[in-house]
C-alpha positions as CSV (number, residue, x, y, z in Angstrom):
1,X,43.7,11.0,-11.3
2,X,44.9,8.6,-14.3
3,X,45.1,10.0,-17.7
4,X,42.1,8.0,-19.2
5,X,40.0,9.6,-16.8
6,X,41.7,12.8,-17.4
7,X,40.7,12.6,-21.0
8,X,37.5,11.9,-20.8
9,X,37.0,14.9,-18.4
10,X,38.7,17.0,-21.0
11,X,36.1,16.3,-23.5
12,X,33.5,16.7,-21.1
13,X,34.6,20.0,-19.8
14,X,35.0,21.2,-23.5
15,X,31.8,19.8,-24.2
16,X,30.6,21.7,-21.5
17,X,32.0,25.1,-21.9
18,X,30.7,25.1,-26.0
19,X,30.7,27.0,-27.6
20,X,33.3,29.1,-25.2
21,X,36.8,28.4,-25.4
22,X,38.5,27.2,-22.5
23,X,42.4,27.7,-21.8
24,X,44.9,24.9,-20.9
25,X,45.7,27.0,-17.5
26,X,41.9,26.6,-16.5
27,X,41.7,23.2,-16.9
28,X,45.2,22.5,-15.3
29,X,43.3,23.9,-12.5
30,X,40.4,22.1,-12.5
31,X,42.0,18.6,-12.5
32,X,44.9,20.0,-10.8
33,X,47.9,18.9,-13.1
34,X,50.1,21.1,-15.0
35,X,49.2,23.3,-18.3
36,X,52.0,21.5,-20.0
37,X,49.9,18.1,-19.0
38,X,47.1,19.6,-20.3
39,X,48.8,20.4,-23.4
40,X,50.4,16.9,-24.0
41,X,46.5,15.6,-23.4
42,X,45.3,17.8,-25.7
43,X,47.8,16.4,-28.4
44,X,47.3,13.1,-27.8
45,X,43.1,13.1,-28.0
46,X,43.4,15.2,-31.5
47,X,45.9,12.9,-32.3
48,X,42.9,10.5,-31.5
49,X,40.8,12.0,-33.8
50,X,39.0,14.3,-31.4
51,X,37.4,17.2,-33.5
52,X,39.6,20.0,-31.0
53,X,40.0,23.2,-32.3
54,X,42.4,25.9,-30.6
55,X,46.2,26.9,-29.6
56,X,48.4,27.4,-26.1
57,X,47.6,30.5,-25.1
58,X,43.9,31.3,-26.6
59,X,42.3,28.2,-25.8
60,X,40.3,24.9,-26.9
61,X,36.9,24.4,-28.3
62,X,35.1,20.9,-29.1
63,X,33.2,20.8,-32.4
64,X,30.2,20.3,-32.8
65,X,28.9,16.6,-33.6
66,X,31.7,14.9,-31.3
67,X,30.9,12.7,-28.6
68,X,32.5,10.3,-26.0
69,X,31.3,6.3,-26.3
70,X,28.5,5.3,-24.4
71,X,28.7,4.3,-20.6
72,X,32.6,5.9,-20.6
73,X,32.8,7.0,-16.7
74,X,35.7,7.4,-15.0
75,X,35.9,5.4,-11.8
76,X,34.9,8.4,-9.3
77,X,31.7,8.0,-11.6
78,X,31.7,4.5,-10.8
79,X,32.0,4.9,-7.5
80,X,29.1,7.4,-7.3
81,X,26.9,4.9,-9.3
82,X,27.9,1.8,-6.8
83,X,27.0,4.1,-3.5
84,X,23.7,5.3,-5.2
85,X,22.3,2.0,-6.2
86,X,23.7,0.4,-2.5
87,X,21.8,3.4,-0.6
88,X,18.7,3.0,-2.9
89,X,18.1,-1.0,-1.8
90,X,19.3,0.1,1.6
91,X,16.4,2.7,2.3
92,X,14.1,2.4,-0.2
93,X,10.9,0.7,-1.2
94,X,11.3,-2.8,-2.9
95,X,10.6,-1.7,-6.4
96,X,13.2,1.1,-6.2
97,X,15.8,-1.6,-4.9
98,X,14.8,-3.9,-7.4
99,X,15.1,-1.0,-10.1
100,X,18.2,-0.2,-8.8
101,X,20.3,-4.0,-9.2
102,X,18.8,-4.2,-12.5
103,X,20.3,-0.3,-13.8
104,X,23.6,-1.1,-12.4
105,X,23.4,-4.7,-14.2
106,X,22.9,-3.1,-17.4
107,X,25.8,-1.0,-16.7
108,X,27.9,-3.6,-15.7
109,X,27.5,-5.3,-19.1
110,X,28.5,-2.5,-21.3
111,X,31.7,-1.9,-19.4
112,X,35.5,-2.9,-20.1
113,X,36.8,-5.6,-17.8
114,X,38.8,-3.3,-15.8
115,X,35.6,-0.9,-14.8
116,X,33.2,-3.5,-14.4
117,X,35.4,-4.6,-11.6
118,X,35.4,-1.2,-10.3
119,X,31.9,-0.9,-9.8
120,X,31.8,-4.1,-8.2
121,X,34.3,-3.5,-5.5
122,X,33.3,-0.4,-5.0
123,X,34.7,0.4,-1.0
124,X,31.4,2.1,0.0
125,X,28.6,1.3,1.4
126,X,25.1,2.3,2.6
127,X,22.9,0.7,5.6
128,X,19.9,0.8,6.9
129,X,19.8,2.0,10.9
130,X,17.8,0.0,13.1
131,X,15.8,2.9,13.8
132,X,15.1,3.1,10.1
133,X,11.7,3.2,9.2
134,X,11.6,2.1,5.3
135,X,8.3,3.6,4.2
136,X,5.2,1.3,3.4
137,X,3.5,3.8,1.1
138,X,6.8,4.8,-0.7
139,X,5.6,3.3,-4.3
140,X,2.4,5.2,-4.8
141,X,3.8,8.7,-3.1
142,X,6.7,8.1,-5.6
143,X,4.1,7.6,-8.2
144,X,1.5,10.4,-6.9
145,X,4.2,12.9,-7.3
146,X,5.3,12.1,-11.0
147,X,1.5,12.0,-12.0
148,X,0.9,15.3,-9.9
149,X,-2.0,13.4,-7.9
150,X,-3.3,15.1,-4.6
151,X,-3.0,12.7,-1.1
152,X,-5.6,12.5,1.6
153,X,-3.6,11.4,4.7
154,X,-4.3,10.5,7.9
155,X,-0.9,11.6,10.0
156,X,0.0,11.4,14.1
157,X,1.9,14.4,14.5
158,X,4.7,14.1,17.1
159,X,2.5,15.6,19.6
160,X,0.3,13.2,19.1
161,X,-2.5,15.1,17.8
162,X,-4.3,13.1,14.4
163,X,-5.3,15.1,11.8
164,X,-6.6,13.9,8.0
165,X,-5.4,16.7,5.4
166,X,-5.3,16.7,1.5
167,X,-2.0,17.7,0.1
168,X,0.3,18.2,-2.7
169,X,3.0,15.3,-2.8
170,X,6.3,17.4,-3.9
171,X,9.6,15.2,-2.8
172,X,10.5,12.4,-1.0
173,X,13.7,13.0,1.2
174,X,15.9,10.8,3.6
175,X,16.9,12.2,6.7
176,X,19.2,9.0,8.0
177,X,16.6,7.5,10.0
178,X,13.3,9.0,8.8
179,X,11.9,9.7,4.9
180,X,9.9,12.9,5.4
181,X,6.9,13.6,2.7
182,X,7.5,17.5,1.6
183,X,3.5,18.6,0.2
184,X,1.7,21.7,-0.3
185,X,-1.2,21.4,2.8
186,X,-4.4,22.4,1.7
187,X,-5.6,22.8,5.7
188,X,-2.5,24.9,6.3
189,X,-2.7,26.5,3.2
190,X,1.3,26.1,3.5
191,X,4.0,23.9,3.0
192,X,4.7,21.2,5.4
193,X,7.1,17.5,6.1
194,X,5.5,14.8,7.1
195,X,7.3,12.1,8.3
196,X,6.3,8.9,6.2
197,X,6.5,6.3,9.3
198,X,3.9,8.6,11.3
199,X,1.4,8.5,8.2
200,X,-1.5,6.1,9.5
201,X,-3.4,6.3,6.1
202,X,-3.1,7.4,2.5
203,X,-5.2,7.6,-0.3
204,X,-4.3,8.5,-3.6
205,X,-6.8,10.8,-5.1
206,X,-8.4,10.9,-8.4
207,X,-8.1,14.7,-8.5
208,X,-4.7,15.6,-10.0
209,X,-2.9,19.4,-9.6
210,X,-0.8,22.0,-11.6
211,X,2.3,23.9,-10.6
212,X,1.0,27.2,-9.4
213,X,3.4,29.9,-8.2
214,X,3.4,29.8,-4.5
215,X,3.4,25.9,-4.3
216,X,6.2,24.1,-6.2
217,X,9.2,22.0,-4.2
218,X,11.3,25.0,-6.0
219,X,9.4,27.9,-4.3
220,X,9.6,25.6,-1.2
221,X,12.8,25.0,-1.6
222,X,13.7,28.6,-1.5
223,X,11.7,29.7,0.8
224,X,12.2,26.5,3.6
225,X,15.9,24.7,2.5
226,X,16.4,22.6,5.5
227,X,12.7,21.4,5.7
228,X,12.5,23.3,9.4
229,X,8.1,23.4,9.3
230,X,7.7,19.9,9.5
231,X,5.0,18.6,12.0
C-alpha cells in the first residue's frame, strides 16, 4: 500500500473509531506495516495540520470538525468504483448503465491526474454471459421498490405452471446468468424469487405498502440468505 493511501485510511479509521481512541499497534495491524510507520504517519499528517490528538502508547483520536477533501479515494477505492460502474452497464437495464458512465464521469473530473488514470485503466472487468438475460422490466421493478408499489405479475415457473400473483417488490439480485425478483407473495402468503426473464407480464399497481414485521428484505434476509424458495 503507498503512503498517500495509507494516510487517508488513517484519518478514516480515526474518523471511524470517534470518539474511541485507537493505538498505533492496532492500526499497524490493520494496514499491516509497522507501529513505528504508523507513528512517523501520524507525525507527518499533524504536521499537516490534521486536528490528531494522542501519544505512543495510549492512542489517537481525530477531532471533531476535520475532514478529508472531497472525492480523496485511494486506488483500491478506484478500482472498486471502475468494476462497479463496468458490471452495472454490463447487466443492467439502460438507464442504470447510462447512470452509471455519467457518475464515474463526474468522478473522473474532480480527480488529480494520476487517479483519474487509475480509474481509467482499471484491470477489471465485468461481462455479460450469453445466457444472460438482461431484464426488460428492470426500470419500473427498480422504481416499484423505492416507491414501495405492489406488482401483479404474470410468471412461468420452471415447471411450467403460470400463475398471476400480487407481490411486494423487495430487491433485485444478480445471480451470473439470471436477476431474480425477491417479493413478499400475497398468494403464498410468504417470501419468494422470481426470476425476472421468466416474468411474462407486470403491472405496477397503484396500491402502495408499508414495512410490516414479517415482510421486509431484512426479515427475509434472515430468515432465507441464499434465496433457496425461489420458484
Amino acid at each position: 500500500m503507498r503512503r498517500a493511501e495509507r494516510l487517508i485510511r488513517i484519518v478514516q479509521a480515526l474518523r471511524e473509531a470517534a470518539p474511541g481512541a485507537v493505538t498505533a499497534q492496532e492500526m499497524g495491524e490493520k494496514f499491516e506495516v509497522s507501529e513505528r510507520t504508523i507513528y512517523r504517519d501520524i507525525a507527518h499528517l499533524i504536521g499537516s495540520g490534521a486536528p490528531i490528538d494522542g501519544e505512543a502508547g495510549v492512542g489517537y483520536v481525530l477531532r471533531p470538525g476535520f475532514d478529508l477533501p472531497p472525492m480523496t479515494f485511494s486506488f483500491e477505492q478506484l478500482d472498486a468504483l471502475a468494476l462497479g460502474a463496468r458490471f452495472v452497464r454490463a447487466t443492467g437495464d439502460k438507464d442504470l448503465a447510462s447512470a452509471a458512465a455519467e457518475a464515474l464521469s463526474k468522478i473522473e473530473h474532480a480527480l488529480p491526474d494520476t487517479h483519474r488514470q487509475r480509474l481509467r485503466s482499471a484491470p477489471l472487468f465485468a461481462t455479460m454471459l450469453d445466457e444472460t438475460v438482461r431484464p426488460e422490466a428492470f426500470a419500473p421493478v427498480r422504481n416499484a421498490i423505492a416507491d414501495r408499489r405492489k406488482l401483479r405479475i404474470r410468471y412461468t415457473a420452471l415447471s411450467d405452471d403460470n400463475t398471476t400473483r400480487i407481490v411486494r417488490p423487495l430487491a433485485l439480485t444478480c445471480f451470473g446468468r439470471v436477476w431474480l425478483l425477491s417479493a413478499w407473495c400475497e398468494m403464498r402468503n410468504d417470501f419468494r424469487h422470481f426470476r425476472a426473464d421468466r416474468i411474462e407480464r407486470l403491472t405496477v399497481l397503484a396500491e402502495s405498502f408499508e414495512d410490516e414485521s414479517g415482510k421486509t428484505f431484512a426479515d427475509m434476509k434472515a430468515r432465507d440468505p441464499y434465496g433457496e424458495s425461489s420458484v
